[in-house]
C-alpha positions in Angstrom: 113.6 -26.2 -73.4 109.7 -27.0 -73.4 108.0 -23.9 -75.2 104.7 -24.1 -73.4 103.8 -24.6 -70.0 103.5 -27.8 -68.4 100.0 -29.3 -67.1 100.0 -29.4 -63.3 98.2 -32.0 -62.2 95.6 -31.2 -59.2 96.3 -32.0 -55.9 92.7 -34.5 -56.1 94.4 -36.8 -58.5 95.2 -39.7 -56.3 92.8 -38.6 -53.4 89.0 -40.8 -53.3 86.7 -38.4 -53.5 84.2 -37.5 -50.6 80.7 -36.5 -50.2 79.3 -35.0 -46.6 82.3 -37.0 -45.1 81.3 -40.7 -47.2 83.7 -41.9 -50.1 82.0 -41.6 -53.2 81.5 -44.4 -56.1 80.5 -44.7 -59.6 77.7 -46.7 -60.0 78.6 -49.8 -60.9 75.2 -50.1 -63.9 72.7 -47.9 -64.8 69.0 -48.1 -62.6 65.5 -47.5 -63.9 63.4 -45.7 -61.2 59.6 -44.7 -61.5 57.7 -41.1 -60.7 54.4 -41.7 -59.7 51.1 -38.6 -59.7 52.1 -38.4 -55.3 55.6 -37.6 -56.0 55.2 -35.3 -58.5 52.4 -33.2 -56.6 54.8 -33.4 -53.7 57.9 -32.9 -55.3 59.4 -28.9 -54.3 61.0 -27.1 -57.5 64.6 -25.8 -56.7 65.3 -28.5 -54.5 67.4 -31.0 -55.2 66.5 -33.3 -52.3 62.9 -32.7 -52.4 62.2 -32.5 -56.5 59.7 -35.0 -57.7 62.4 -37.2 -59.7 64.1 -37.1 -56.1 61.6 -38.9 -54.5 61.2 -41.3 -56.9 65.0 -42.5 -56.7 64.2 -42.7 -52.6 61.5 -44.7 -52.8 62.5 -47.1 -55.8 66.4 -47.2 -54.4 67.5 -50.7 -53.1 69.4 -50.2 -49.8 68.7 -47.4 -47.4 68.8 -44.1 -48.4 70.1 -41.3 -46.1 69.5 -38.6 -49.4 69.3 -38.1 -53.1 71.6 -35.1 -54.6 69.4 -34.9 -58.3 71.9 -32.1 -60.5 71.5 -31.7 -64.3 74.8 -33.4 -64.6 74.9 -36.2 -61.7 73.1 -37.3 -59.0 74.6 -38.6 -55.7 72.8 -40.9 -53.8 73.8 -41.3 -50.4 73.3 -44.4 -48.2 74.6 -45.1 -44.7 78.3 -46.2 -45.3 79.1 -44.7 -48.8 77.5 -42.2 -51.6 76.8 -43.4 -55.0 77.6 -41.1 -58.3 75.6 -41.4 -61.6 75.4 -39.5 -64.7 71.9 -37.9 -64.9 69.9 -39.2 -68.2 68.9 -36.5 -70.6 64.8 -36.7 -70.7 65.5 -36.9 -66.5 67.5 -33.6 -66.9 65.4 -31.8 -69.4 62.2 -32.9 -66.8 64.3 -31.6 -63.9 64.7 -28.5 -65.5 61.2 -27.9 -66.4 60.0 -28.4 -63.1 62.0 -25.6 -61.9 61.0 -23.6 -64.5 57.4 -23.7 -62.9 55.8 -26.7 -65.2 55.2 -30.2 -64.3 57.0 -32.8 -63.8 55.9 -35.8 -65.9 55.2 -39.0 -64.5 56.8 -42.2 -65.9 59.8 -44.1 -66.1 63.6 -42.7 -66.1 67.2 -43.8 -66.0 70.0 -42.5 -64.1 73.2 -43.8 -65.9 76.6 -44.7 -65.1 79.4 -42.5 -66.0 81.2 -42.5 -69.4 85.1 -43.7 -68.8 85.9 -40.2 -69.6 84.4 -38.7 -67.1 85.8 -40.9 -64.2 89.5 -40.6 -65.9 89.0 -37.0 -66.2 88.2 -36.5 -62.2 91.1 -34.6 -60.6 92.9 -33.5 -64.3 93.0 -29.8 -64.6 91.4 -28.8 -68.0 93.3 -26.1 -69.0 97.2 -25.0 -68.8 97.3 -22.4 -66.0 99.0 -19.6 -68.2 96.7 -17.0 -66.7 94.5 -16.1 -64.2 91.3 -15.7 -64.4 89.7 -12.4 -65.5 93.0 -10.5 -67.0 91.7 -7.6 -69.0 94.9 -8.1 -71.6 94.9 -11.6 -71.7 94.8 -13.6 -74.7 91.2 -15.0 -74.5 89.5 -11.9 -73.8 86.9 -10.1 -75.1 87.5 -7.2 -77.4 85.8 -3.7 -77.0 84.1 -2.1 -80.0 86.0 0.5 -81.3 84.1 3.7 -80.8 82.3 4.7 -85.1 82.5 0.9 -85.7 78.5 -0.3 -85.7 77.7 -3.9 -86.3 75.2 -6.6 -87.3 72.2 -4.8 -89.2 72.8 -1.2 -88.1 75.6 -1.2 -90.3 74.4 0.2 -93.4 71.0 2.4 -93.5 70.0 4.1 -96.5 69.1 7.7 -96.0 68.3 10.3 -98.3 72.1 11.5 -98.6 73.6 8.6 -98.7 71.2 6.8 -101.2 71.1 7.9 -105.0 68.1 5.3 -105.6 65.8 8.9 -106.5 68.3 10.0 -108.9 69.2 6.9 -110.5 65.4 5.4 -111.1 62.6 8.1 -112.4 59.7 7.5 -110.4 56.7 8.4 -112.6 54.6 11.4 -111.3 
């Protein structure tokens, strides 16, 4: 008899994976696109359709593109018949998020990658065994409540006049 519980595997596991109703594909090599000074005036912060690295994808993209989905992780590109999933570079990301943070968007050159074998044999897997739900107050994992007289990090020891015998023990000359 197995002493742990089992991994159930997720009802996605043999199921292609859709995106607004397409089938969605790894990209098949990584692609180089360019931001220019117009996209990057026109780009819209918290959008990921509209951002400045957005339109750069659109306009440098071979094929027609219905959309570009631009996420910190991946980006989906979306043509007429099928949508297309890469891994989103790091310097793309990092620009990404400074944009939405309120700074600009650098112009230049960036790569959107294709995803690592991992990632693709992962899709459908459940992470974790399910032994608990989510959010059990007495679980295993979770968090511990300071007991109530128990002070931590610096506030942990303060020397005070009764507590401190530093007067006593070293004769400060009057």
């Amino acid at each position: 008899m197995r002493k742990y519980k089992a991994k159930r595997k997720s009802k996605l596991a043999g199921v292609p994976r859709t995106f607004n109703g397409k089938r969605v594909e790894d990209a098949p090599e990584e692609f180089e696109f360019h931001v220019t000074e117009s996209q990057r005036r026109r780009g819209k912060k918290d959008d990921e359709c509209e951002c400045a690295g957005a339109l750069g994808i659109k306009k440098d993209y071979p094929g027609d593109v219905v959309e570009v989905y631009l996420h910190r992780n991946v980006t989906f590109i979306e043509l007429k018949t099928k949508v297309i999933r890469y891994k989103t570079s790091v310097g793309l990301r990092d620009q990404v998020l400074r944009f939405d943070a309120g700074k600009k968007f650098d112009a230049g050159t960036y790569k959107l990658l294709r995803l690592p074998p991992s990632q693709i044999k992962a899709r459908g897997q459940q992470h974790s065994p399910p032994d608990r739900a989510h959010g059990v107050v007495n679980g295993p994992n979770a968090r511990k409540s300071i007991k109530a007289g128990h002070d931590l990090g610096r506030s942990r020891f303060h020397f005070t006049a009764k507590n401190s015998d530093f007067k006593s023990a070293v004769s400060i000359p009057s």
